[in-house]
VMD Tcl script that draws the C-alpha trace (Angstrom):
set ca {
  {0.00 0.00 0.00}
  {1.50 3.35 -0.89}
  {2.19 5.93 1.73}
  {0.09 8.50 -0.37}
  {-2.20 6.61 -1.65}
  {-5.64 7.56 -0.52}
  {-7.75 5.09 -2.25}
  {-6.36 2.64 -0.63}
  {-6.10 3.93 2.93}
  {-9.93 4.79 2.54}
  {-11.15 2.02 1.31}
  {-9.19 -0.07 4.07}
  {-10.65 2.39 6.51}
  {-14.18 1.93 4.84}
  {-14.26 -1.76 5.23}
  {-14.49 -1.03 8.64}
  {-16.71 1.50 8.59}
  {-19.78 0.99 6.44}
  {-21.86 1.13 9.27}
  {-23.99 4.53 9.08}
  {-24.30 4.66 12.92}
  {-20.86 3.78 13.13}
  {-19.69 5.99 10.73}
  {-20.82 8.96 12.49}
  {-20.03 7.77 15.84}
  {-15.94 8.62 14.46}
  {-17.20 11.86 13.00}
  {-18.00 12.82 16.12}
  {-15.37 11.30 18.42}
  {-12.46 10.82 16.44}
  {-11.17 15.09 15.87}
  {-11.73 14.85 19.66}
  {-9.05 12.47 20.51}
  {-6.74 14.48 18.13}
  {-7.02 17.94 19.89}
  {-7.15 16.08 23.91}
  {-3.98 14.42 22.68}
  {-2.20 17.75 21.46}
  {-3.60 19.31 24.47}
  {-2.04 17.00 27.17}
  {1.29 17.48 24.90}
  {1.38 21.16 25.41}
  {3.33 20.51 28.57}
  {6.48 18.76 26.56}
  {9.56 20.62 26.88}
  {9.56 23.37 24.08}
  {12.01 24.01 21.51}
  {11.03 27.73 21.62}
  {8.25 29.95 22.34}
  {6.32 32.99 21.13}
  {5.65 35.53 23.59}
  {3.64 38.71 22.67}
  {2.83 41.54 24.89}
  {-1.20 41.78 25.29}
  {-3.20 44.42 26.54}
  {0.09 46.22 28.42}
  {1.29 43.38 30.02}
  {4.79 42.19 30.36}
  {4.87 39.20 27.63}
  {2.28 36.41 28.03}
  {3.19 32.81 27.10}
  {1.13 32.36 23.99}
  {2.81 29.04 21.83}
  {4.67 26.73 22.51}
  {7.10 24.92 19.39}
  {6.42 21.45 21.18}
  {5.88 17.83 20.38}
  {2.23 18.89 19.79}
  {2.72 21.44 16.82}
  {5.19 19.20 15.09}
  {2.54 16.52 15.53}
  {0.21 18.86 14.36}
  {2.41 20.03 11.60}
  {3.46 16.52 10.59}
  {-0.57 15.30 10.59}
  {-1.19 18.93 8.44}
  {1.50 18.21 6.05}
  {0.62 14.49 5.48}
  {-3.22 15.27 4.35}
  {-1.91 17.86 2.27}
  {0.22 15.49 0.32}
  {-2.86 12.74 -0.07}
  {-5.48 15.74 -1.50}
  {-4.50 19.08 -1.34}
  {-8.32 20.30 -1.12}
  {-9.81 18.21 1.83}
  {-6.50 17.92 3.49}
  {-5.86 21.93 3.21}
  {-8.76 21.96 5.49}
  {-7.54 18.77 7.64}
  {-4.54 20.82 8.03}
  {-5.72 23.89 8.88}
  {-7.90 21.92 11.28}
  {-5.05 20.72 12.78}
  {-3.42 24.28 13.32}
  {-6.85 25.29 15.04}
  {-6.70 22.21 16.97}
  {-3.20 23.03 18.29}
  {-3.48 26.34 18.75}
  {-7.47 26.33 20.82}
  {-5.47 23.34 23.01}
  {-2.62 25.81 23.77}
  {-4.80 27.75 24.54}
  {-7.04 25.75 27.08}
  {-3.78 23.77 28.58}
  {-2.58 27.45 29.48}
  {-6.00 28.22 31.53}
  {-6.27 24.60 32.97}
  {-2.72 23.53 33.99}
  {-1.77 20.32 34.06}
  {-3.07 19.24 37.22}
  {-6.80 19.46 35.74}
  {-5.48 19.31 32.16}
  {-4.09 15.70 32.31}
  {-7.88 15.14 33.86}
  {-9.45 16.39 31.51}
  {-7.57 14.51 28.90}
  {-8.56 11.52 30.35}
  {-12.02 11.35 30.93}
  {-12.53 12.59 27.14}
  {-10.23 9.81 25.94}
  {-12.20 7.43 27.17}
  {-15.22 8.61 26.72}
  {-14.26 8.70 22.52}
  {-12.37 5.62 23.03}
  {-15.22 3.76 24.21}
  {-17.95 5.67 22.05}
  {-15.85 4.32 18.94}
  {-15.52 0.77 20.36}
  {-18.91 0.75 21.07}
  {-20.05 1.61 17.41}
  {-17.45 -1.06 15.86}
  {-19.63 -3.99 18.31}
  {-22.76 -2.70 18.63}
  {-23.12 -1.50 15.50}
  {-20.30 -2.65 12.75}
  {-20.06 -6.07 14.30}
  {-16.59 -5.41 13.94}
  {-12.70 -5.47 15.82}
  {-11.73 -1.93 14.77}
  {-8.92 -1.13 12.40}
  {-6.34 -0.23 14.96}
  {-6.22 -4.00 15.70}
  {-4.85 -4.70 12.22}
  {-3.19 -1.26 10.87}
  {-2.18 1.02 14.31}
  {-1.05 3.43 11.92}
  {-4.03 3.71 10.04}
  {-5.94 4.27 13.14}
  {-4.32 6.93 14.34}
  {-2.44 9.29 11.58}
  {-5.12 8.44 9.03}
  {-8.44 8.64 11.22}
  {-8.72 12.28 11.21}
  {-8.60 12.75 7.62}
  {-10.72 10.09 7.09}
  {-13.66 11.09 9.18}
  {-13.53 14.70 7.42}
  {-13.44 13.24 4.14}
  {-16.40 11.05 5.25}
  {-18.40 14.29 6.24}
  {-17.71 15.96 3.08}
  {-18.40 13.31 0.53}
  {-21.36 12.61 2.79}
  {-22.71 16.05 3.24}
  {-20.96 17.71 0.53}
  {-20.73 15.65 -2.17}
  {-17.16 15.89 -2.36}
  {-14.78 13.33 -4.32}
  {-10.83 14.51 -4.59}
  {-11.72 13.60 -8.30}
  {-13.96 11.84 -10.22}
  {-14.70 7.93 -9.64}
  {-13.04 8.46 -6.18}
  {-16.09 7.36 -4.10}
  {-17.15 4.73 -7.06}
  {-13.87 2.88 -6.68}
  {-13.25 3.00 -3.22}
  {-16.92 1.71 -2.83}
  {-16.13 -1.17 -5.53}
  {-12.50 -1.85 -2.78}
  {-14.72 -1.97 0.05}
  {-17.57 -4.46 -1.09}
  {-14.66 -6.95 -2.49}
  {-12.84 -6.60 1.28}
  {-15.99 -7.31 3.05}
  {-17.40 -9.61 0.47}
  {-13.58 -11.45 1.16}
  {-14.00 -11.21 5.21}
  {-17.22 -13.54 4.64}
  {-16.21 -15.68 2.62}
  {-13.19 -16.38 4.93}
  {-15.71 -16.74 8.06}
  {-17.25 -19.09 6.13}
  {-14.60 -21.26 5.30}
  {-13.84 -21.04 9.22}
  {-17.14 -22.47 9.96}
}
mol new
graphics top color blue
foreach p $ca { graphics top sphere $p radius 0.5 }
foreach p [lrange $ca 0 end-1] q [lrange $ca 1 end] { graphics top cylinder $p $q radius 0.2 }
display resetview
């Protein structure tokens, strides 16, 4: 499978999500885990920070060049590179999501941060495990492809939204052929319980 290849990632990701309920279950849980997880990295060491005076004050801490933004800028660049439409806005998604949890890690502090953190981890962790057995009948990706699960998840869920809302494809036959991929993998998953039974 090739690094930038995004009909393959999606339709790997789609086999495991065809689901409706389930599919919207990671729309909704999966940007959260993203922006928890830059905001508990906020307290990394920095390489360097950008101060800037506000209001009068002496300089306020307002950035900090840590594990999160390169995470943020590695995610940003890497959607780019597999569409530069859809993943211009996963990227600039990601910048948002780094700087709004800079932001809020500043007014918590870690000692409610990290708390914070946790209870909305689980609480999308388990959402999404409960939509691949409840509803997809399912193990979820992550149990086959870790890196799937967690660079490519983001993207995936936004390009979800917009071909389902929006209508968009990143060009045409995109949807038709990952559809075609998906049917064949799950069509291949059955036949293989089959044989096991």
């Amino acid at each position: 499978m090739g690094i930038f290849d995004l009909e393959k990632h999606f339709a790997f990701y789609g086999a495991y999500h065809s689901n409706p309920i389930n599919v919207l279950i990671h729309i909704i849980f999966v940007w959260p885990i993203f922006f928890t997880a830059l905001l508990i990295l906020y307290f990394t060491p920095p390489l360097f920070q950008l101060k800037v005076s506000v209001f009068g004050h002496s300089d306020v801490l307002i950035l900090l060049f840590n594990s999160g933004f390169f995470f943020a800028l590695i995610y940003g660049l890497f959607y780019v590179f597999l569409d530069v439409k859809a993943g211009s806005l996963a990227a600039l998604l990601c910048v948002f999501c780094w700087v709004a949890s800079s932001a809020l890690a500043r007014c918590l502090g870690f000692s409610l941060a990290w708390k914070v953190v946790l209870v909305a981890q689980i609480v999308c962790w388990t959402g999404q495990f409960i939509g691949h057995g409840v509803f997809e009948k399912r193990a979820p990706a992550l149990l086959d492809n870790l890196a799937q699960a967690f660079i490519m998840a983001p993207f995936f869920v936004l390009l979800e939204a917009l071909q389902t809302f929006c209508g968009y494809e990143p060009y045409p036959g995109f949807h038709a052929n990952v559809q075609a991929k998906i049917e064949a993998e799950i069509n291949e998953r059955q036949e293989k319980k089959k044989l096991l039974v």
